[in-house]
Each structure stands twice: as structure tokens, then as C-alpha cells.
N, C-alpha and C positions, 0 to 999 in steps of 0.2 A: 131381671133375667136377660134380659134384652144387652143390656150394658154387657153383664157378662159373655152373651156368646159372641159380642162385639169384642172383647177385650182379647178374649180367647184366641177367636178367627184374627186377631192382629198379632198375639203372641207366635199362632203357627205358621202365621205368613211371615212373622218377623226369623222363627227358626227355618225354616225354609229359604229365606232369603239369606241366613249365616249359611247352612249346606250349603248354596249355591256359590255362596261367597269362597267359602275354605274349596269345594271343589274346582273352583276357577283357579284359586292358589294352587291345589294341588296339580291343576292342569299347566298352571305355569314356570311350577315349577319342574315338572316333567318336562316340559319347553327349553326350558331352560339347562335341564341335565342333557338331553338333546343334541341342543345348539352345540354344549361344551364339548360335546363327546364328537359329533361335528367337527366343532374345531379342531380337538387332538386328532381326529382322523386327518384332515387334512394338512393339518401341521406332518401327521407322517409321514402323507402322502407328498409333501411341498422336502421332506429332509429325505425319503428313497429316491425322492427326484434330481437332488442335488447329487445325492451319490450317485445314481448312473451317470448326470453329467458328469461329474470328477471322473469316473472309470472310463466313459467313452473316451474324454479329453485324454485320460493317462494311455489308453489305447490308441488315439490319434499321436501323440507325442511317441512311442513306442514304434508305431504303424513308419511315421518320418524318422524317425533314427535308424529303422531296418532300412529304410528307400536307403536313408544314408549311407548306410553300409555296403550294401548291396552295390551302390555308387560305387564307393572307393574302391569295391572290391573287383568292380569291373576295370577300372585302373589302375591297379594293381598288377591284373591280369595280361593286359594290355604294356605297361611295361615291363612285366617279366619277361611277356612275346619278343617286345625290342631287344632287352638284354640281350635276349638267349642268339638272337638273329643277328646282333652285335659281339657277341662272343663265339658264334659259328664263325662271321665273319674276319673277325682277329685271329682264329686257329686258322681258317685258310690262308690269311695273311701270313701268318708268323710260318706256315708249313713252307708258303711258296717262296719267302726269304731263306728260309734253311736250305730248304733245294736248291737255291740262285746260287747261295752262301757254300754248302757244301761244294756245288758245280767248279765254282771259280778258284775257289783254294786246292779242288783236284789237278784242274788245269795249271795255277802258277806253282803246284808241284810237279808238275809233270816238266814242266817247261824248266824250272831250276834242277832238275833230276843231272845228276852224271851221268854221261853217256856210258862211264868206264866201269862205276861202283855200283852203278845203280841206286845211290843214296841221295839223299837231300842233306846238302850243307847245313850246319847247324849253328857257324861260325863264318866270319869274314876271315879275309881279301875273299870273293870270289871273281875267280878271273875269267876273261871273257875274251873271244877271237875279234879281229874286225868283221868278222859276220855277223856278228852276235850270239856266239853258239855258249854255253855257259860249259865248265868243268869242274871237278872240287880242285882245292890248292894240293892236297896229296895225288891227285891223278894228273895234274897239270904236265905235259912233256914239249917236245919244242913246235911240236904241230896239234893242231885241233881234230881231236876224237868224233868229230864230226863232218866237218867238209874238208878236211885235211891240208887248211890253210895254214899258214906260219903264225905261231902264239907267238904276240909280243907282251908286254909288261902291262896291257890293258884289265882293268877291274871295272868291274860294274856294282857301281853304288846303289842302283834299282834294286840288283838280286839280293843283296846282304836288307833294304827295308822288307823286302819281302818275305826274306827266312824268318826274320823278326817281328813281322806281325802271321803267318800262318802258322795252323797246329799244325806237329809233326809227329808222324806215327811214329810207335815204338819197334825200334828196329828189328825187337827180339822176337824171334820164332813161338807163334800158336798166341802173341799179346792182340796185336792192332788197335791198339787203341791209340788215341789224339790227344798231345795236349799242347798249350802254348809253350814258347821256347823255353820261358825259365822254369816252367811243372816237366815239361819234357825231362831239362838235366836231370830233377829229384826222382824223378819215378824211376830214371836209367837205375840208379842204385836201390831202389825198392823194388822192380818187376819180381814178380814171383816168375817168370818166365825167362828171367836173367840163367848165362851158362854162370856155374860153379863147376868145382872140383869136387869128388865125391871126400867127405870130411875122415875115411881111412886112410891110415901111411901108404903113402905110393906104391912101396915093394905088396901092396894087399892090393889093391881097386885104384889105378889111376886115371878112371871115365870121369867125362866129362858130362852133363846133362845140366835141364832147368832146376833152378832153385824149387820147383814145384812137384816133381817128383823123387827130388834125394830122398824123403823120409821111406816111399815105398820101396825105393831102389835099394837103401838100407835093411829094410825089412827084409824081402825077396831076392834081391840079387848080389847083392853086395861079395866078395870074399873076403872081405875083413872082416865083417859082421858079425858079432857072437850067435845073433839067430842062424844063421847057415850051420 
């Protein structure tokens, strides 16, 4: 009997000793799912962590591309300013030659003017007194229209470069307009403000006016007109 409750008391200390066994596995093994579950956590924690660095970094990169911009766009700004203060400057330039320009061409027309016709030569010989007084070649007589010295056979080679390089208005009544000597000739025969005859038979309307009011003269005054 004795044996037996010996044999016993080792059987239950032996099961005993398996529960404690398998419960240490099952403790270890909890450990173990633990640790893993651990690990995946921080493994997610270590890959969100990598994405906010990439996003800050794509944010820091983004952050310096705006400076950048923002740079350029301050020099930009900066030479539009200059242009614009260089292109003010060019129109005050270019105004203050046109004035110089218009000035001087008034003046060396004024100075080449007929004293007689009141016209500006449009053509050479222009003759000229020992004064220096100028005249056209049709108003030319045996004394000068001006200090009424004796004209001799003198020309002046100055006033013909100078017909030649100034515009010259259009002689025709209500035009004034300028143009160089050789647009000058073409426009004489285009003005709309050119005299014409009125385009009825003489013994009907023999007036004279601008090419620019014959159609209304036609309409309203005319006496050859079918409309009268």
C-alpha cells in the first residue's frame, strides 16, 4: 500500500509537473505571439514613420521650390520695373527728338519759303541773292523780294539738299498733311482735297471745288444733276 500511494503521489506530482510544463509553453507561447505582434507594430510604426519623413522631405522640397519662385518672381518684378522706367524713358526721348525734329524742319521751311508765293520749292535751281535771301525760280525778277538787292545768276546748292531731305505739306486747302519729297509728288495726284472741275458739261455747273466734296455737290447743288 505504501508503494502505491508512493507510486501515485509521483504519478500526480509527475502530472502536475506536465500542467506546469504545457502551461509554461502555453505562457511562451503567448510571449511569443506578443513579441510578433510587437514587432508588426513597430515595424508599422518604423514604415508611418518613414512616410511622414518622405511627406515632410516632399514638403521641404515644395517649401524650396516656392522660395524659388517667389525669388524669381521678385526679379521679374524688378525687371518689368526697369523696362517700364526704360521704356518711359525712350518715349520721353523719342517725344523730345520729334519736337527738336518737327522744330527744325519748321524753321528750314520757313527759311526756304518764298517771300513772293509763299510756297516751298519742291524742285531745283533755287536761286539766291548775294544776301542770301532765297526765291522760287518762277517768282525770280531782276531784284530780290527781300532786301531788294540785284539778283544775279547765284543758286544755292544748300536749299535744293534741303527741299530734298524735309517733308513738305500739302499745298491743298483743309489737307496739311507732310510727306517726304518723293510721297509729296504721289499724294498731289491722290489728295482727296485736290481742286477738280465739277464732272457736268460746262454749259450745266462749271465750279470748281475739292475732289472730296464733288459727290455731295453733285447730290445737292449741282445744275446738271438729274437729282435737282
Amino acid at each position: 500500500n505504501a508503494f502505491r500511494e508512493e507510486r501515485n503521489a509521483f504519478r500526480e506530482e509527475r502530472n502536475a509537473f506536465r500542467e506546469e510544463r504545457n502551461a509554461f509553453r502555453e505562457e511562451r507561447n503567448a510571449f511569443r505571439e506578443e513579441r510578433d505582434a510587437l514587432r508588426e507594430e513597430r515595424n508599422a510604426f518604423s514604415e508611418e514613420r518613414d512616410a511622414v519623413k518622405e511627406e515632410n522631405k516632399e514638403k521641404d522640397n515644395t517649401s524650396e521650390e516656392n522660395d524659388a519662385l517667389e525669388e524669381e518672381s521678385e526679379v521679374l518684378t524688378k525687371e518689368r520695373d526697369v523696362m517700364k522706367i526704360d521704356n518711359e524713358t525712350l518715349k520721353s526721348e523719342k517725344n523730345a527728338l520729334e519736337t527738336k525734329y518737327t522744330a527744325l524742319t519748321s524753321t528750314l521751311r520757313e527759311q526756304l519759303e518764298c517771300p513772293v508765293c509763299l510756297e516751298v520749292p519742291t524742285c531745283g535751281p533755287v536761286p539766291v541773292c548775294p544776301n542770301g535771301h532765297f526765291v522760287c525760280s518762277k517768282c525770280k525778277d531782276s531784284h530780290c523780294p527781300t532786301c531788294r538787292g540785284r539778283m544775279f545768276s547765284g543758286k544755292s546748292l544748300l536749299a535744293v539738299k534741303v527741299i530734298e531731305n524735309v517733308e513738305h505739306a500739302c499745298r491743298n486747302e483743309d489737307c496739311g498733311k507732310f510727306f517726304p519729297l518723293e510721297e509729296y509728288k504721289l499724294h498731289l495726284t491722290s489728295c482727296l482735297q485736290r481742286i477738280v472741275n465739277c464732272p457736268s458739261p460746262n454749259n450745266f455747273c462749271s465750279k470748281k471745288m475739292s475732289l472730296s466734296v464733288v459727290y455731295h455737290h453733285i447730290l445737292e447743288d449741282c445744275e446738271g444733276s438729274w437729282n435737282i
